[in-house]
C-alpha positions in Angstrom: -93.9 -52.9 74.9 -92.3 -56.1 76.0 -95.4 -57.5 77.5 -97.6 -57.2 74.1 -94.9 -58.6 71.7 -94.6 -61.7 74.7 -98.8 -62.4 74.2 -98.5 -61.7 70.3 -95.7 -64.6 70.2 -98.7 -66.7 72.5 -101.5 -65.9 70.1 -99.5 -67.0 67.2 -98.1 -70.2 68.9 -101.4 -71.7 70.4 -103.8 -70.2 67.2 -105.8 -72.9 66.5 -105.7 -75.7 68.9 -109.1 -77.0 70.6 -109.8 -73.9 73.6 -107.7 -71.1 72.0 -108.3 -68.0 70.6 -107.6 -69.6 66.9 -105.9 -67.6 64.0 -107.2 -64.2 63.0 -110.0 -64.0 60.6 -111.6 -67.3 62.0 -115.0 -67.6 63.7 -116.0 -70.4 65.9 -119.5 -70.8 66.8 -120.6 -72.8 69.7 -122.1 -76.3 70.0 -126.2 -77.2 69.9 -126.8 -73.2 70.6 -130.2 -72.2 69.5 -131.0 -68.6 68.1 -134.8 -67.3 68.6 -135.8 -63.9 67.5 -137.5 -62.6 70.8 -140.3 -60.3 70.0 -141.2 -57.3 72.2 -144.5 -57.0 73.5 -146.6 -54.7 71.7 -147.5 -51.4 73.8 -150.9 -50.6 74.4 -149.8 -47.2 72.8 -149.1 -48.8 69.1 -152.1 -51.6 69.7 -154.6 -49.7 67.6 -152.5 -48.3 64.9 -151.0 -51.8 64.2 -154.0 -53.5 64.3 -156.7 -51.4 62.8 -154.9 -51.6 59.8 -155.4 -55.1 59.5 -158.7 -55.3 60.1 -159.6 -52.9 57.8 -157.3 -54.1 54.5 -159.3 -57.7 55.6 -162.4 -55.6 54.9 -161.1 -55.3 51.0 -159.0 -59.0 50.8 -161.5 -61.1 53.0 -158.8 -63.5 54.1 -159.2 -64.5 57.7 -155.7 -66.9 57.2 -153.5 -63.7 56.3 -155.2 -61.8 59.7 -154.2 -64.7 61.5 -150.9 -64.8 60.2 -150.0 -61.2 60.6 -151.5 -61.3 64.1 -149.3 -64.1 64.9 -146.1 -62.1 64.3 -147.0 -59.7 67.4 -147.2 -60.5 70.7 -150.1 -59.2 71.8 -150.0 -61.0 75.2 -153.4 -59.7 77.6 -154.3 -57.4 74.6 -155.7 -60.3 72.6 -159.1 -59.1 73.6 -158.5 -55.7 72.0 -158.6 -57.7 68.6 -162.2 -58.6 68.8 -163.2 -55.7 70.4 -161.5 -54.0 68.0 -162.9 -55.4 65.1 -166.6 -55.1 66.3 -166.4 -51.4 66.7 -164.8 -50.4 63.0 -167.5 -52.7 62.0 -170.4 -50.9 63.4 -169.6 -47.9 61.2 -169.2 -50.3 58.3 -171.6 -52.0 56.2 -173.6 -55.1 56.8 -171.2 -57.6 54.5 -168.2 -55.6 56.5 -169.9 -57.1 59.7 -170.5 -60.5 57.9 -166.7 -60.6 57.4 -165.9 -59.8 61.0 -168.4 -62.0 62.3 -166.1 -65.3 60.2 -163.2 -63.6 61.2 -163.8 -63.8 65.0 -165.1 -67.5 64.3 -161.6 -68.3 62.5 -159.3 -66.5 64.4 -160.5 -68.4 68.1 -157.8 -71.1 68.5 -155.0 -70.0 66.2 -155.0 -66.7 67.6 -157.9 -65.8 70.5 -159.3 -67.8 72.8 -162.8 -68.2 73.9 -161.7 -66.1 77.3 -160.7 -63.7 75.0 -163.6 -63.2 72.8 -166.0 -63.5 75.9 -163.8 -60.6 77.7 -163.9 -58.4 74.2 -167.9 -58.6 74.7 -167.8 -57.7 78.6 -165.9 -54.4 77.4 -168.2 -53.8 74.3 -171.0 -54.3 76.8 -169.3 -51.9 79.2 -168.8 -49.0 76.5 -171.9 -49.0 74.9 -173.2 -45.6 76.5 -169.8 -43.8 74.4 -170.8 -46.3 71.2 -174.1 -45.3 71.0 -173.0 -41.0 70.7 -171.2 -42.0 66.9 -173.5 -45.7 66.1 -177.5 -45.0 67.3 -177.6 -48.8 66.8 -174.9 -50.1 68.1 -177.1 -52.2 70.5 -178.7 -54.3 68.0 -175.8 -54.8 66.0 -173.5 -55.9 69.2 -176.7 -58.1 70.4 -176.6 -59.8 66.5 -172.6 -60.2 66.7 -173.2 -61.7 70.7 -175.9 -64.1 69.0 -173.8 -65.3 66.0 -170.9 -65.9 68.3 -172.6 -68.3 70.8 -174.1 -69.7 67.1 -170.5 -69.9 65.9 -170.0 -71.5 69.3 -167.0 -69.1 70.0 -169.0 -67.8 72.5 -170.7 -69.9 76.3 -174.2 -70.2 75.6 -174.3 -69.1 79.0 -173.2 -66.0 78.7 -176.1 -63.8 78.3 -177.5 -66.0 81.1 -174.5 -64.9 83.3 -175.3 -61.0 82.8 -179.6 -61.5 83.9 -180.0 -59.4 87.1 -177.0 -57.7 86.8 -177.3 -54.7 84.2 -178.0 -51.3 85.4 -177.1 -49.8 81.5 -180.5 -49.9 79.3 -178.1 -49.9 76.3 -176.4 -53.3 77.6 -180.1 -54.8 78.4 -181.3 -53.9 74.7 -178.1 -55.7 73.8 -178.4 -58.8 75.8 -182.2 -58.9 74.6 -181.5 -58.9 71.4 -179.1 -61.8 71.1 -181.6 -63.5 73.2 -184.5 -63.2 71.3 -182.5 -63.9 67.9 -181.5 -67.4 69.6 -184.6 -68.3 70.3 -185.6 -67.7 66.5 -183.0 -70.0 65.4 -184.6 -72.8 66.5 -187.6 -71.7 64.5 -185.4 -71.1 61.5 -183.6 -68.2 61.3 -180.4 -68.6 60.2 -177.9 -66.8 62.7 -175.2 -68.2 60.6 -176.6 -65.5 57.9 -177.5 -63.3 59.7 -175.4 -60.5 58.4 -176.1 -61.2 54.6 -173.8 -60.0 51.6 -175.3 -57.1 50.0 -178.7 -56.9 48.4 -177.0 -57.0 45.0 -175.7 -60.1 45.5 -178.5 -62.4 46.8 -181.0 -63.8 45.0 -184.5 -63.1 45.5 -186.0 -66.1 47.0 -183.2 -65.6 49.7 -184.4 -61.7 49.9 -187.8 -63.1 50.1 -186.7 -65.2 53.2 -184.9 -62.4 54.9 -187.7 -60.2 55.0 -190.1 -62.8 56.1 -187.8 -63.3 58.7 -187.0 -59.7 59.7 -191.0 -58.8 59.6 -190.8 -62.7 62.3 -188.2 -60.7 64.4 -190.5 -56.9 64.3 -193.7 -59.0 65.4 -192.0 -60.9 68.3 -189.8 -57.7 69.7 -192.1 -54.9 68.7 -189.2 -52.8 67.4 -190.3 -50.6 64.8 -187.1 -48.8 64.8 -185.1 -51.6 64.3 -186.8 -53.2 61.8 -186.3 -50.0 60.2 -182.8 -50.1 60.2 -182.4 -53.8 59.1 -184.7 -53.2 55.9 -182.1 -50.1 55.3 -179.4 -52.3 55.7 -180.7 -54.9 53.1 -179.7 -52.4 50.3 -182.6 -53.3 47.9 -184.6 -49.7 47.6 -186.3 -51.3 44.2 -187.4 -54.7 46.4 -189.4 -53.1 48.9 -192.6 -54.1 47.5 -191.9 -57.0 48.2 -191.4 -56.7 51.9 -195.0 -54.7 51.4 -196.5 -57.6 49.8 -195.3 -60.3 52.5 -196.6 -58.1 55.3 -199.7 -57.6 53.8 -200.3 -61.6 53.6 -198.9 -62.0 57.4 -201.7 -59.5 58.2 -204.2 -61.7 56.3 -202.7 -64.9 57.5 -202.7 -64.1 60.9 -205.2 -65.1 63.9 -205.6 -62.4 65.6 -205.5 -58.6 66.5 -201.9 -58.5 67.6 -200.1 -59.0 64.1 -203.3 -56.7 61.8 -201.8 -53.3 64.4 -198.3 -54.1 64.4 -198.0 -54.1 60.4 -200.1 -50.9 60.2 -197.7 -49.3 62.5 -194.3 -50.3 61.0 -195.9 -49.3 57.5 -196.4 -46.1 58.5 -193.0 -45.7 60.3 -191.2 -47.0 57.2 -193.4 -44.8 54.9 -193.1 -41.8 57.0 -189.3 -42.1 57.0 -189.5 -42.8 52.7 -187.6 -46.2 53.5 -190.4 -47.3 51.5 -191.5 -45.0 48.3 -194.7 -43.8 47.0 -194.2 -46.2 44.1 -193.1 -49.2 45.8 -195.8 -49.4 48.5 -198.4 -48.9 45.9 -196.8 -51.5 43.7 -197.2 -54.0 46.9 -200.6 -53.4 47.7 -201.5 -54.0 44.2 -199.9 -57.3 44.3 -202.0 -58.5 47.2 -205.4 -57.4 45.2 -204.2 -59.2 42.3 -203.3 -62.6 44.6 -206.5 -62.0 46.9 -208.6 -65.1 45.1 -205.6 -67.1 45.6 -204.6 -66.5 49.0 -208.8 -66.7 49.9 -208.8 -70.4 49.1 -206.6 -70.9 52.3 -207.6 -68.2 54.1 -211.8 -67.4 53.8 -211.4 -64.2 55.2 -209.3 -62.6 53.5 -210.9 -60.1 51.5 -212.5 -58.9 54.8 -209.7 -58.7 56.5 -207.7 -56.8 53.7 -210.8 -54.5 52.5 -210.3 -53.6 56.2 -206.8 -53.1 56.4 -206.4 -50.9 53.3 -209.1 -48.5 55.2 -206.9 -48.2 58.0 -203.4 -47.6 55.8 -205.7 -44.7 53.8 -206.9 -43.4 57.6 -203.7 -43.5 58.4 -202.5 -41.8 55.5 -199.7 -44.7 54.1 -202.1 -45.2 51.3 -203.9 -42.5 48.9 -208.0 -42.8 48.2 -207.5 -43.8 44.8 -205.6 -47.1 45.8 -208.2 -47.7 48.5 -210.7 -47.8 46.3 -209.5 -50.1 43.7 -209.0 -52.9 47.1 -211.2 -56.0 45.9 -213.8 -56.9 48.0 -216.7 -59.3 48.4 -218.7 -57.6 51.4 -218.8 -57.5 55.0 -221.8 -58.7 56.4 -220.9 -62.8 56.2 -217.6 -62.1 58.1 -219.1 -59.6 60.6 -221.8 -62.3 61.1 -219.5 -65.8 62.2 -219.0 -65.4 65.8 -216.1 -65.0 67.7 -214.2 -68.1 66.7 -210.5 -66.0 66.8 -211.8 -64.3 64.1 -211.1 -60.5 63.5 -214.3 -58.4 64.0 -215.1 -55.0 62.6 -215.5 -53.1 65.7 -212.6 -54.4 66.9 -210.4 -51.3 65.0 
């Protein structure tokens, strides 16, 4: 009992001065000390069910600079390639202006958030796990090879890096993947706009731009030979009523082109698509009658034209994509000259 009233007389003696306790009810903070809030590292555990969130409310507000921001309040530390990653795969199962929106979100985040590293080892893993993404997403190749090619277009990406993979894949779902982004590349330089490659929703284009798309997806069909494919990416253009259209412009590729190669090929994926009823009874009529009523037009540049089609609409009856009674109606201004010109690259009757 002595002791403590002995300190109590200290405490109130000495409150105050320079090194002391001070007097009760004061607070004395220390000199240049600097507070930071330290936060944990996020556990692979919560990683997804933080961070698909995010991704998918970006799917509805479009904002890359709010992702970024609320992606910079967690540490993510080595799971900053789970973002990318991430975002690819919910985007599969999305639509194509969902997968337009990752593609500028990827583009965006790489230096505020991601780095290149990061974004190359997100693709390694995609690559890797294709076998398990093709059981939900059938196409998940293509789509992954168009998201590798608008990356290395976005430059966000080596253009080395499908390079770096030839020799060494064993998985036929990785090789249709890295063949893909190759072969869309190599038709950027001959005008295909990676940096559009998703589009926004037939709806919202206008036609010459639809126009150009299907020209350029018909481009792609002819140089890979995938029917399938092109299949999926005249689906994914979401204009049912437009097809005609991508009737009519493979119709005048057929009459356009040089050679045996291109006359087959459309025959083929006119069928498939017809088969399937991407493309209606209606619409594919409507397109063939819009080549009869441009033949004269398109002859001036191309003299055999109305061989060449008179020939074509035989095989699409023969092979049942057309009926007789729109086979019949086909202008035509007779064989024999055509037949008769030689060789000359020029497409013979007995040649189909």
């Amino acid at each position: 009992m002595l002791l403590l009233l002995l300190l109590l007389l200290i405490v109130c003696r000495w409150g105050g001065r320079k090194g002391v306790w001070g007097r009760s009810g004061e607070v004395y903070e220390p000199e240049n000390c600097v507070y930071e809030t330290v936060v944990p590292p996020l556990e692979e555990r919560d990683f997804g069910k933080t961070v698909t969130p995010i991704v998918q409310e970006y799917f509805e507000h479009g904002d890359t600079n709010e992702v970024a921001e609320l992606l910079g309040e967690l540490n993510l530390g080595p799971m900053r390639s789970g973002v990318p990653m991430l975002a690819v795969s919910l985007a599969l199962e999305a639509k194509a202006s969902h997968r337009e929106l990752t593609s500028r979100l990827l583009a965006d985040l790489c230096g505020p958030v991601l780095t290149c590293g990061d974004v190359e080892n997100a693709f390694d893993k995609l690559l890797s796990e294709l076998p398990e993404l093709v059981l939900d997403t059938p196409g998940a190749p293509q789509m992954v090879g168009q998201f590798i090619a608008r990356a290395v277009k976005d430059q966000i990406l080596s253009k080395s890096y499908i390079e770096g993979y030839k020799g060494k894949v064993d998985c036929e779902h990785a090789r249709a993947t890295l063949d893909r982004a190759a072969v869309l590349l190599r038709m950027s330089m001959g005008g295909l706009r990676i940096d559009n490659l998703w589009g926004s929703g037939g709806g919202q284009r206008a036609v010459t731009e639809l126009v150009k798309e299907m020209n350029l997806l018909l481009k792609e069909y002819l140089l890979s030979g995938d029917g399938k494919e092109a299949e999926r990416c005249l689906r994914e253009l979401e204009v049912p009523h437009f097809h005609h259209e991508f009737v009519y412009e493979a119709l005048v590729m057929v009459l356009e082109s040089k050679g045996e190669k291109t006359f087959k090929m459309v025959l083929l994926l006119l069928k498939r698509l017809w088969v399937s009823t991407v493309i209606t009874v209606d619409q594919m009529r409507r397109g063939y009658e819009r080549v009869y009523m441009d033949i004269a037009e398109i002859n001036i540049d191309v003299p055999r034209a109305y061989f060449i089609l008179e020939l074509f609409v035989d095989k699409s009856f023969s092979a049942g994509v057309i009926d007789k009674n729109l086979r019949d109606i086909c202008p035509c201004r007779g064989r024999k000259r055509f037949v008769s010109e030689g060789d000359g690259g020029c497409l013979k009757l007995e040649s189909f």
